[in-house]
KOLLOPA-335087 format. One record per atom (N, C-alpha, C): atom name; x, y, z; residue number from 1. Coordinates in nm, 2 decimals. Example, Ala and Ser with C-alpha at 12.3 -4.5 7.8 and 13.67 -1.06 7.14 Angstrom:
<drenkes>
name; x; y; z; resi
N; 1.32; -0.57; 0.78; 1
CA; 1.23; -0.45; 0.78; 1
C; 1.32; -0.33; 0.78; 1
N; 1.28; -0.22; 0.71; 2
CA; 1.37; -0.11; 0.71; 2
C; 1.29; 0.00; 0.79; 2
</drenkes>
This chain:
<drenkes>
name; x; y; z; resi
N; 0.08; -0.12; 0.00; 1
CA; 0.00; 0.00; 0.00; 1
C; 0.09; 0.12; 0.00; 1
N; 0.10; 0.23; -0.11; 2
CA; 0.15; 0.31; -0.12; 2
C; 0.09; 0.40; -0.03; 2
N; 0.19; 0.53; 0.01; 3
CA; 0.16; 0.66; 0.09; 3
C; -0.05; 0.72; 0.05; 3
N; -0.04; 0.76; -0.06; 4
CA; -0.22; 0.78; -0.12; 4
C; -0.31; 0.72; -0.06; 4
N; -0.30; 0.57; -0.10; 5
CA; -0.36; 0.46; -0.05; 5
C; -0.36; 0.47; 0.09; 5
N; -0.27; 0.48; 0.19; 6
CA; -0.30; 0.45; 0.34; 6
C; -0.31; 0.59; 0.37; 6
N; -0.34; 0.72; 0.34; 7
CA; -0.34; 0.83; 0.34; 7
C; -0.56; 0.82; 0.32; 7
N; -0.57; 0.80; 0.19; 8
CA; -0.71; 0.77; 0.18; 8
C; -0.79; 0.67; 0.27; 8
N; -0.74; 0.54; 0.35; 9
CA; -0.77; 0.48; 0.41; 9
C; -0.84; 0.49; 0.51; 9
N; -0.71; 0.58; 0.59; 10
CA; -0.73; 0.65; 0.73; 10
C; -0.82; 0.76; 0.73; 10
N; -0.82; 0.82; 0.65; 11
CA; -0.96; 0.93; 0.58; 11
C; -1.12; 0.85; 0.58; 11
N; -1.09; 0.74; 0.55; 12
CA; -1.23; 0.66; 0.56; 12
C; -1.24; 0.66; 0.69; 12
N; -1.15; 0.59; 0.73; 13
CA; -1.19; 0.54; 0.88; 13
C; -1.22; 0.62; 0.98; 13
N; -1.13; 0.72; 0.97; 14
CA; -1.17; 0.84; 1.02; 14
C; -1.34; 0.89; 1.01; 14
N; -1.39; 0.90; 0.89; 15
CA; -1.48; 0.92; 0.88; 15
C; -1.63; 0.86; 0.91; 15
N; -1.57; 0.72; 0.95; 16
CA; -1.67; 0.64; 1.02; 16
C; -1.68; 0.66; 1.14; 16
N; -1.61; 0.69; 1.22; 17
CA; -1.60; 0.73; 1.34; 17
C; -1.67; 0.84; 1.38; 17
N; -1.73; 0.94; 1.28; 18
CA; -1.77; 1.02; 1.32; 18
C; -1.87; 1.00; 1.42; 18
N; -1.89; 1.16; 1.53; 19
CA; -2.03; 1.12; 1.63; 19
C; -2.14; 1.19; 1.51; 19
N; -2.12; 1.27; 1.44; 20
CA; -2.29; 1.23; 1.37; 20
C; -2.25; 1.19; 1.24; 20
N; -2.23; 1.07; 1.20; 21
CA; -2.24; 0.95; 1.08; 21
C; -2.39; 0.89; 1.07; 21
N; -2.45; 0.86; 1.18; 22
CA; -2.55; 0.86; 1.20; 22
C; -2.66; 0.94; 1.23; 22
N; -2.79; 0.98; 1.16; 23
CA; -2.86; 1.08; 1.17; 23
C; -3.01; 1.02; 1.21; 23
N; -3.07; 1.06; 1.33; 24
CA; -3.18; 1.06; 1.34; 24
C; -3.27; 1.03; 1.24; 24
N; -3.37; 0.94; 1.22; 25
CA; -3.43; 0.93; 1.08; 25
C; -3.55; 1.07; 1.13; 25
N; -3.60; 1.12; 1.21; 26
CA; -3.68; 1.21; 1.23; 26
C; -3.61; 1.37; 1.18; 26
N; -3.42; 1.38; 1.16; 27
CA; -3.36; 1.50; 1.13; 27
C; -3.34; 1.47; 0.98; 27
N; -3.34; 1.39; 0.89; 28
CA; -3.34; 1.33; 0.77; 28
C; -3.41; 1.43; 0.68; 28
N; -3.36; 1.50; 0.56; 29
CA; -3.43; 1.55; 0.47; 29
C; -3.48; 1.41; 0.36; 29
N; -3.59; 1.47; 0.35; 30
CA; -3.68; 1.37; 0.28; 30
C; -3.72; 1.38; 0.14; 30
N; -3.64; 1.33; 0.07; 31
CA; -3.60; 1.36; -0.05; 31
C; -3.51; 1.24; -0.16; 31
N; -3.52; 1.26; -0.26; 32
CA; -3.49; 1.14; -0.34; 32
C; -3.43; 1.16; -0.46; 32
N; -3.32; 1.14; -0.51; 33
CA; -3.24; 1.17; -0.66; 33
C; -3.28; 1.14; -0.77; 33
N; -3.36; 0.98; -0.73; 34
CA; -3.43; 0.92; -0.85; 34
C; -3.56; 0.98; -0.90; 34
N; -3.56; 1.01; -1.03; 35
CA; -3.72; 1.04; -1.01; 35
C; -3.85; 0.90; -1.04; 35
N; -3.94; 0.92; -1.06; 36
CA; -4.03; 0.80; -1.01; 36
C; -4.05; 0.70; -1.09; 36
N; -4.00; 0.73; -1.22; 37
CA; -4.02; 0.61; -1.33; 37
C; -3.90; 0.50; -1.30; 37
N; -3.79; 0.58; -1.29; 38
CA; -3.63; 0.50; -1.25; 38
C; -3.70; 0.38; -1.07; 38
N; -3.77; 0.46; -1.00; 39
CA; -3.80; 0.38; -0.88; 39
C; -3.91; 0.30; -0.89; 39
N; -3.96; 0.35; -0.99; 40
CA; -4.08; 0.27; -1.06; 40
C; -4.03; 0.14; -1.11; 40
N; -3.95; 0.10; -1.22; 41
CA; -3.86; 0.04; -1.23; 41
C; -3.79; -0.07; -1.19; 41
N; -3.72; -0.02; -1.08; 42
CA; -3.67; -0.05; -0.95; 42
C; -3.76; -0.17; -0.86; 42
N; -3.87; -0.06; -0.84; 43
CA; -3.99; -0.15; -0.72; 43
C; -4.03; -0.29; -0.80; 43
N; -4.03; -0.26; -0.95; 44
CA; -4.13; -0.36; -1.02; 44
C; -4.01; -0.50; -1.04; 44
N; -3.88; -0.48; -1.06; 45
CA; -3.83; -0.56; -1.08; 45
C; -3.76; -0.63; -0.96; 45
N; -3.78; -0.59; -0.83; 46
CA; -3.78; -0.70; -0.69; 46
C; -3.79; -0.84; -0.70; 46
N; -3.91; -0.80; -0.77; 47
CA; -3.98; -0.98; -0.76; 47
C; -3.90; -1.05; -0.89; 47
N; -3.79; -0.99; -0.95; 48
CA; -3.70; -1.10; -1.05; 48
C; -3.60; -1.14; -0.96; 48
N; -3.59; -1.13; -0.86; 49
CA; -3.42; -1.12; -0.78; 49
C; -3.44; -1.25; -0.72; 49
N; -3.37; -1.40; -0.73; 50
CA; -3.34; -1.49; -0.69; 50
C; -3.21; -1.51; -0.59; 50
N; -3.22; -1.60; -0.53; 51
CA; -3.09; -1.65; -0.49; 51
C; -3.12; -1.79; -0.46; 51
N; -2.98; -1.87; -0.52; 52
CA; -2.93; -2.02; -0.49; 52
C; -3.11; -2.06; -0.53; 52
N; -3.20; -1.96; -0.64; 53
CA; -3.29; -2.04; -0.67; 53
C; -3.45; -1.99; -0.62; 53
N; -3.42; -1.95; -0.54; 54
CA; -3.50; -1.88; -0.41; 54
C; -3.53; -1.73; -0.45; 54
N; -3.67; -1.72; -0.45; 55
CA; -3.75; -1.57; -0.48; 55
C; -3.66; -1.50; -0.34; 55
N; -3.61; -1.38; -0.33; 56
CA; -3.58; -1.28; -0.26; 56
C; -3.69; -1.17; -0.25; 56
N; -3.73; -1.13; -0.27; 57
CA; -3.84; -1.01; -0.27; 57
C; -3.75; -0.88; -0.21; 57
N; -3.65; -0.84; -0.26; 58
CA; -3.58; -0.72; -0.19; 58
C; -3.51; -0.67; -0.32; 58
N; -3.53; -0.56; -0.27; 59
CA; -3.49; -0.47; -0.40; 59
C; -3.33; -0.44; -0.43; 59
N; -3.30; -0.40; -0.54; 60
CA; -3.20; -0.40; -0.57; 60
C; -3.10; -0.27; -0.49; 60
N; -3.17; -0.20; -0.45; 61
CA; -3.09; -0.09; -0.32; 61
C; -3.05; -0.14; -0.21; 61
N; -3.15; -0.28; -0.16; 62
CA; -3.12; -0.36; -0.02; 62
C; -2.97; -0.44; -0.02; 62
N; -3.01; -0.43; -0.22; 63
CA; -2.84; -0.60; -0.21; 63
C; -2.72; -0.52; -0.22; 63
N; -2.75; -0.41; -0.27; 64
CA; -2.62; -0.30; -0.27; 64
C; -2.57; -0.27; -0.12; 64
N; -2.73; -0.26; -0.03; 65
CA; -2.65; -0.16; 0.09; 65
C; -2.59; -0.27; 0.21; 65
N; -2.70; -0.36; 0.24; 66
CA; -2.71; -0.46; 0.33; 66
C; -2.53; -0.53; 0.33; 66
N; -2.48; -0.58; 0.20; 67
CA; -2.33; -0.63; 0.27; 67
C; -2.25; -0.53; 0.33; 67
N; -2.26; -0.37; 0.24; 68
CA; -2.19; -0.32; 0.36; 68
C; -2.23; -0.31; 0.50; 68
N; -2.37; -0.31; 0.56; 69
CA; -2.40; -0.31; 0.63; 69
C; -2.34; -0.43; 0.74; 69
N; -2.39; -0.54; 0.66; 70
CA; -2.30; -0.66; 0.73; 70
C; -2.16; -0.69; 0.76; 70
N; -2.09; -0.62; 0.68; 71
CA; -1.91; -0.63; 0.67; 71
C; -1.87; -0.55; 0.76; 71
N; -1.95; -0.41; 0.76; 72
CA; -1.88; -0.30; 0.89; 72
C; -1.94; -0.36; 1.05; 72
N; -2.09; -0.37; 1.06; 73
CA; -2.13; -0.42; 1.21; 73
C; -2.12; -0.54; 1.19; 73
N; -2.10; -0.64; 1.14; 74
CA; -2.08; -0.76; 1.21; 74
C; -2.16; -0.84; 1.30; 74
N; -2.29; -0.83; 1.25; 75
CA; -2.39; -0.86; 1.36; 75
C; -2.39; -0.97; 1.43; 75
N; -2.42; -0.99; 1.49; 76
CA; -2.42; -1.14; 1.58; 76
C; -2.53; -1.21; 1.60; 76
N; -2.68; -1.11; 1.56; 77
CA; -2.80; -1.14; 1.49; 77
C; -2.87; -1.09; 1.42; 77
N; -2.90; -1.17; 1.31; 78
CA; -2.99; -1.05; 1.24; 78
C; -3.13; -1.11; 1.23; 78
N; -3.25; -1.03; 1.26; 79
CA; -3.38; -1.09; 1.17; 79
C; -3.41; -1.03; 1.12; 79
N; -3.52; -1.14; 1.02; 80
CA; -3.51; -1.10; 0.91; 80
C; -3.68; -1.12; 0.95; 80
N; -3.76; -1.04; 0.90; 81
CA; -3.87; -1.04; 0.93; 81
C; -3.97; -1.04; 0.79; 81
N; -4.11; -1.08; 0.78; 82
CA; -4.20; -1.13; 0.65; 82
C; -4.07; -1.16; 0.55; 82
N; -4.05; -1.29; 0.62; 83
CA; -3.98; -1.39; 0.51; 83
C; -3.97; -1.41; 0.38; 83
N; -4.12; -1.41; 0.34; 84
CA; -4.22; -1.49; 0.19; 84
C; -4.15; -1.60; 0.24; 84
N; -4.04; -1.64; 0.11; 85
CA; -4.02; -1.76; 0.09; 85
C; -3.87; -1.82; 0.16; 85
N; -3.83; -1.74; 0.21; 86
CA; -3.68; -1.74; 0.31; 86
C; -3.60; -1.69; 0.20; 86
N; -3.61; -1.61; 0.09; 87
CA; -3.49; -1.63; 0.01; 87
C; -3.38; -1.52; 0.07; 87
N; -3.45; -1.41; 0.11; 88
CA; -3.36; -1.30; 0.22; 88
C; -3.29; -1.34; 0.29; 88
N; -3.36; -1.46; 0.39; 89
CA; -3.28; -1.52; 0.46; 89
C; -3.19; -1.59; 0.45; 89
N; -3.16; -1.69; 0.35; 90
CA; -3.05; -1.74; 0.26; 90
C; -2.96; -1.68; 0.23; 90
N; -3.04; -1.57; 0.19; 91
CA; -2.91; -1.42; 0.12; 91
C; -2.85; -1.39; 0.26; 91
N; -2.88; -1.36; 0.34; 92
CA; -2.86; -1.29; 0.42; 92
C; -2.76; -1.37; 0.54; 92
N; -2.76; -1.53; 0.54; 93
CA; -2.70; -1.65; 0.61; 93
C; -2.57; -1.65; 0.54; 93
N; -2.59; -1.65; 0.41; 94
CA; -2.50; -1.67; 0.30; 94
C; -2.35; -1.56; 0.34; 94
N; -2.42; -1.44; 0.32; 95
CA; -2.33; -1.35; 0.35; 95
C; -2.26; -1.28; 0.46; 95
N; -2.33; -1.34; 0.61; 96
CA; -2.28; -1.36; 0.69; 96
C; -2.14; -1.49; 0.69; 96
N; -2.19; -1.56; 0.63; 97
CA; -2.06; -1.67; 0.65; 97
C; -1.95; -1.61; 0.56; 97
N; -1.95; -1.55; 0.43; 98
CA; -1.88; -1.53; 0.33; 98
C; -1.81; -1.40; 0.38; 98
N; -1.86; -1.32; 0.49; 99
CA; -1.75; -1.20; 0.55; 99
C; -1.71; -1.30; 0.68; 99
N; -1.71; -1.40; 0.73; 100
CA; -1.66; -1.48; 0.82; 100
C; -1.69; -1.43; 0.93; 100
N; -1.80; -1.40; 0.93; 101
CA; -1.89; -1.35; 1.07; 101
C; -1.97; -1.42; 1.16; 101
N; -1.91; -1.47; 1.31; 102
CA; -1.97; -1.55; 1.36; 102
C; -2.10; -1.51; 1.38; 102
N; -2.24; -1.56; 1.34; 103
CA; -2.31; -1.46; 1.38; 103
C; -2.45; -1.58; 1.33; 103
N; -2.58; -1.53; 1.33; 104
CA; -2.66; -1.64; 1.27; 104
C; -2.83; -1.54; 1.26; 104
N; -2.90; -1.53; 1.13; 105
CA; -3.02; -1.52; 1.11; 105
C; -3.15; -1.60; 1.17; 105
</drenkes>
């Protein structure tokens, strides 16, 4: 890792640390970049998202955000709540073991 590289790193990390990284969902401007045909889009094509075979019903914003979600906290539990067909939950088992997180859905 060159000087840049551990220079930008520490800048990340730094920046996770912040005390407001996290924002009240009540202080949250309410507002959206997509406009409604692109989310329109978006909502309608959920129900194509499989895994290992298995209907997911989660949108394509969830599978983007959720591993980071899982790689930085490291949960130790997660539920997963209105299942449908467990395929979240698969996804979501899966990807716990594949960041090597002791942890269980």
């Amino acid at each position: 890792m060159d000087h840049q590289e551990a220079k930008k790193r520490q800048e990340h990390l730094k920046a996770l640390r912040r005390e407001d990284r996290f924002v009240k969902i009540s202080d949250r401007e309410d507002r959206c970049d997509l406009n409604l045909d692109a989310w329109a889009a978006l909502c309608k094509n959920q129900f194509l998202q499989t895994w290992k075979g298995v209907v997911l019903q989660t949108g394509v914003t969830e599978l983007g955000i959720y591993p980071m979600l899982l790689n930085e906290l490291k949960p130790k539990t997660t539920i997963e709540l209105g299942t449908y067909s467990g395929g979240n939950a698969l996804w979501l088992a899966d990807h716990i073991e594949i960041f090597g997180i002791e942890g269980r859905v």
